[in-house]
C-alpha positions in Angstrom: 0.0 0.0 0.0 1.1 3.8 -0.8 1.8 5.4 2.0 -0.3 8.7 3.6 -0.2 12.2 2.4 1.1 13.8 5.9 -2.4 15.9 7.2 -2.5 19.7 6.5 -1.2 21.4 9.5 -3.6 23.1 11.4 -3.7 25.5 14.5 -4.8 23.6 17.7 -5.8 24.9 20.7 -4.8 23.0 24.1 -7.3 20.8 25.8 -8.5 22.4 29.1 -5.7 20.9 31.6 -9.0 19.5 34.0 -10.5 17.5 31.3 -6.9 16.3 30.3 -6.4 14.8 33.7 -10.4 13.1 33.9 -9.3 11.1 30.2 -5.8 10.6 31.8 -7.0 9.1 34.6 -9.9 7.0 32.5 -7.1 5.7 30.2 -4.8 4.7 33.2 -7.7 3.0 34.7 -8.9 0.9 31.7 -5.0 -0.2 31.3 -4.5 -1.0 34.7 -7.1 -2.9 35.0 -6.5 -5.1 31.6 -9.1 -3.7 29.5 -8.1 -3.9 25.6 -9.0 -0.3 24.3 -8.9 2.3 21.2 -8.8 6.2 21.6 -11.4 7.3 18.6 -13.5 10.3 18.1 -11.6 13.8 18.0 -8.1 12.2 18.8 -7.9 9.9 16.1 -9.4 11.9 13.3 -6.5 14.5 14.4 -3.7 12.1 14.1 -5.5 11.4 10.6 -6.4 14.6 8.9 -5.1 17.3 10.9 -8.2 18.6 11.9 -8.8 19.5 15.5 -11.5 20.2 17.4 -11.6 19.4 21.2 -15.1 18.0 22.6 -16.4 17.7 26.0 -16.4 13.5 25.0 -13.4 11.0 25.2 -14.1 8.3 22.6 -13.5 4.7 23.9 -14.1 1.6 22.0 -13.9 -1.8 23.0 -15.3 -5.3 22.7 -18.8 -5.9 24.5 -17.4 -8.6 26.4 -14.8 -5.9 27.7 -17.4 -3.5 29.4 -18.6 -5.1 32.7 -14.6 -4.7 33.6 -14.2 -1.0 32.3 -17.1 0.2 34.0 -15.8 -1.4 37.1 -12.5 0.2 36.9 -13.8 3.6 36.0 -16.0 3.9 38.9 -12.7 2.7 40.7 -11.2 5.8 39.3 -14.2 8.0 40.6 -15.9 8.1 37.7 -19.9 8.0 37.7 -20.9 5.1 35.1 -24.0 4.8 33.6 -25.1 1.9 30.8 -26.9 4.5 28.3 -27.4 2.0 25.6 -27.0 -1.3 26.2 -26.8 -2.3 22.8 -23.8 0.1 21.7 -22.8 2.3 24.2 -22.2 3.0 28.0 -20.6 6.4 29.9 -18.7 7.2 32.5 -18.5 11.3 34.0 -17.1 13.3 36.1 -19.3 17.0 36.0 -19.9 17.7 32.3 -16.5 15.7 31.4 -17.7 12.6 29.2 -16.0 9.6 28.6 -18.3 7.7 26.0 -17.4 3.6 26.1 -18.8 2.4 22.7 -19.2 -1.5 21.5 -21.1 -0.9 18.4 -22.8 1.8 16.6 -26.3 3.2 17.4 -28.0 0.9 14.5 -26.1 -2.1 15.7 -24.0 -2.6 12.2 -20.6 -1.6 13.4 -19.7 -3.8 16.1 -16.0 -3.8 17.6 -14.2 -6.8 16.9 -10.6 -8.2 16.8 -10.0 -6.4 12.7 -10.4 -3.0 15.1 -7.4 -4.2 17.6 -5.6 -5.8 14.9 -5.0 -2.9 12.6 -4.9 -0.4 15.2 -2.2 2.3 15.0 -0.2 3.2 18.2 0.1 6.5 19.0 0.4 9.2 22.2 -3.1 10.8 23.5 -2.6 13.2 25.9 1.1 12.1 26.8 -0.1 8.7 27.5 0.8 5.6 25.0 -2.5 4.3 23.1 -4.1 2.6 20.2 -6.5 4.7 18.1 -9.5 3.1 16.0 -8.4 2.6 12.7 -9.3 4.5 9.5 -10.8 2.5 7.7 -13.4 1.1 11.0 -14.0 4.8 11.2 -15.0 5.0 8.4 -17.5 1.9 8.4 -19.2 3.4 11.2 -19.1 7.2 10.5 -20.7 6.5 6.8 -24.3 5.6 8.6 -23.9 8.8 10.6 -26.8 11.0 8.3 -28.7 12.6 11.2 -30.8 16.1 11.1 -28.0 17.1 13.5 -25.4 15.2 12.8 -23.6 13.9 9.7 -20.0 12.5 9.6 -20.0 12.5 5.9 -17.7 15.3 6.1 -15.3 13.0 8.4 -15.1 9.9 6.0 -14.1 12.8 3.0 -11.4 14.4 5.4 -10.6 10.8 6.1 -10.5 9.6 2.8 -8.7 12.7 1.3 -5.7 12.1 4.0 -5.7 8.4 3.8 -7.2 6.9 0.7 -4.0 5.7 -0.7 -2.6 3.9 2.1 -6.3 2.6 3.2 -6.9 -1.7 3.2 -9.5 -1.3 0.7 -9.9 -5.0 0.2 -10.9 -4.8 4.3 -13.0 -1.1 4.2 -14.6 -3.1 1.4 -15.3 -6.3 3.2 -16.8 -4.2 6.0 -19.8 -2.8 3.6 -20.6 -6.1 2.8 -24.1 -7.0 1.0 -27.0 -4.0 0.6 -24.6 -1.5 2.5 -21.9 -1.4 -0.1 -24.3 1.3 -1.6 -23.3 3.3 1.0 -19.8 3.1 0.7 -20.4 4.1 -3.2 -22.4 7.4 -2.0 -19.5 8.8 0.2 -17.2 7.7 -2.7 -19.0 9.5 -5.3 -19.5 12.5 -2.8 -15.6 12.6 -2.4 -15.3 12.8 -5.7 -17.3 15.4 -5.9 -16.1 17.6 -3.4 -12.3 16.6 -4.1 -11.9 16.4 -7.7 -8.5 16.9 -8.2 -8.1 13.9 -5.5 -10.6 11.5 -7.2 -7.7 9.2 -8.0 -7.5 8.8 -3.7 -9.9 5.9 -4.3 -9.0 3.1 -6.4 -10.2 2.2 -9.8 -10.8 -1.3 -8.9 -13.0 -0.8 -5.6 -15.6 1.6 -7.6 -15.7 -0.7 -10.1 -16.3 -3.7 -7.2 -19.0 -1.5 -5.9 -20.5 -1.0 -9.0 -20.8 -4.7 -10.1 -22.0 -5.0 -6.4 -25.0 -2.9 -7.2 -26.2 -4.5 -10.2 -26.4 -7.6 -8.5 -28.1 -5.9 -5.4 -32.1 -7.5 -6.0 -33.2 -6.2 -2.5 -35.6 -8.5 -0.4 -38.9 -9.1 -1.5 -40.5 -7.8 1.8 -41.2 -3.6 2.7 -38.0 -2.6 4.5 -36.7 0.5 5.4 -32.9 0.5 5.8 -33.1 4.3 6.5 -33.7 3.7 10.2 -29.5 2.2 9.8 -28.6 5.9 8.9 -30.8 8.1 10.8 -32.5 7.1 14.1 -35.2 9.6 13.8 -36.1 10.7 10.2 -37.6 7.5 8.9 -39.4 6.4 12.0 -42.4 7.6 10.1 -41.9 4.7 7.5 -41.7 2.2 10.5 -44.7 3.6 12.7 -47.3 4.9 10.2 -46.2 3.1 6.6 -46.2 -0.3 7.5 -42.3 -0.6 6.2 -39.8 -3.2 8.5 -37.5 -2.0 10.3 -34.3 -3.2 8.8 -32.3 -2.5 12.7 -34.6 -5.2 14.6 -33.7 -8.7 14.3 -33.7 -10.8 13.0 -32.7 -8.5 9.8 -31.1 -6.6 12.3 -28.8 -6.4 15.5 -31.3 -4.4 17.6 -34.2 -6.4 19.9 -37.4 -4.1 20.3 -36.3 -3.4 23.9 -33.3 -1.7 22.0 -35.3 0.4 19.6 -38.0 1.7 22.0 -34.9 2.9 24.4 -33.0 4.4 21.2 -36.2 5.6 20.0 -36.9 7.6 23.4 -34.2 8.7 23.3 -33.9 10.4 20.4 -37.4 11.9 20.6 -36.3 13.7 24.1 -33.3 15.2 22.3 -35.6 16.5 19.2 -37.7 17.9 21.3 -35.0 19.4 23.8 -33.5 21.3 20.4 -37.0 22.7 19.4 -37.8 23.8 22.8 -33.9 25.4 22.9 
């Protein structure tokens, strides 16, 4: 594989020194205790692309069967714990200092597994030794991120403009496996689109794979609505009023209904929290 354009150097302003410390001491807690982690979120889209931006989150991943003994070491470390979503996601705290323990994704397609550990890429974080998530899992996971609020489709571009030449693309490829390699074409077209002197970042051969991929994608013969994988909110109308599946609950999905009405909830306080705001 080529090796990585070096990321476009940009200004970066210091972490606050207290919330340095709170993800210091998470970090040194989670090793101590033997818990297998990756640093993702801000700190390894900056050792990536370059681009900064310091959040009031820590991004932690780490395999489900990993969590019971993180949790337990965090609240060790005098951290509050809480198990937000059971199917993707727990949180420890200390004040409005976040750090956000995450096994999966929100629709349940991007679970952590040993690829994420094995092609991790060692790194410092906050003078500490860690692993960071790689690129091409954060890219898998960020390409479902199409919120009203929130879309990441500006991360996988920044990512794939920085990276695409030294990225495993037979492995990015194998992670949008079946129906969801349509969405790896979209962000692909999209990059090309906003980076057209950089189109040749992305391989001949993989648009090519995705394109045969499409023309042999029939779909299922059932009413399904696979928008529920990208946004959480704006197609519950197709599951609750138009009689469309939900492709997140099993068994075509990860998600049990106990799962979605929690998710669900969820989502509908923060909606209405931002009108009301």
């Amino acid at each position: 594989m080529e090796s990585a354009p070096a990321a476009l150097p940009l200004k970066r302003d210091p972490l606050d020194e207290e919330a340095a410390e709170v993800y210091r001491r998470a970090m040194s807690a989670l090793a101590g205790a033997g818990v297998r982690f990756l640093v993702g979120g801000a700190y390894a889209l900056a050792h990536y692309t370059g681009i900064v931006r310091h959040t009031k989150d820590f991004d932690v991943f780490l395999r489900r069967e990993d969590l019971d003994r993180a949790l337990e070491a965090l609240a060790g470390a005098r951290l509050a714990v809480d198990r937000a979503f059971p199917h993707w996601l727990a949180k420890a705290c200390e004040g409005d200092l976040f750090i956000d323990l995450i096994h999966s994704s929100g629709n349940g397609i991007a679970a952590v597994d040993d690829l994420w550990f094995a092609y991790a890429e060692p790194a410092e974080v906050l003078d500490l030794p860690a692993l960071l998530c790689p690129a091409e899992e954060m890219i898998w996971s960020k390409s479902f991120v199409m919120e009203r609020e929130r879309y990441d489709g500006g991360d996988v571009a920044h990512l794939l403009r920085s990276r695409g030449p030294a990225l495993d693309w037979d492995r990015l490829l194998a992670r949008f496996a079946g129906p969801a390699a349509r969405v790896l074409l979209a962000h692909l077209v999209l990059f090309g689109y906003v980076y057209p002197a950089e189109r040749g970042s992305v391989p001949g051969w993989a648009m090519s794979e995705l394109l045969r991929r499409l023309d042999e994608d029939d779909g299922p013969a059932a009413a399904l609505c696979r928008g529920t994988l990208l946004s959480r909110s704006q197609y519950l109308v197709d599951v609750e009023e138009w009689g469309y599946d939900d492709a997140r609950r099993a068994p075509a999905g990860a998600l049990s209904d106990e799962d979605l009405a929690l998710w669900t909830r969820a989502a509908r306080d923060e909606e209405a929290k931002r009108r009301a705001g």
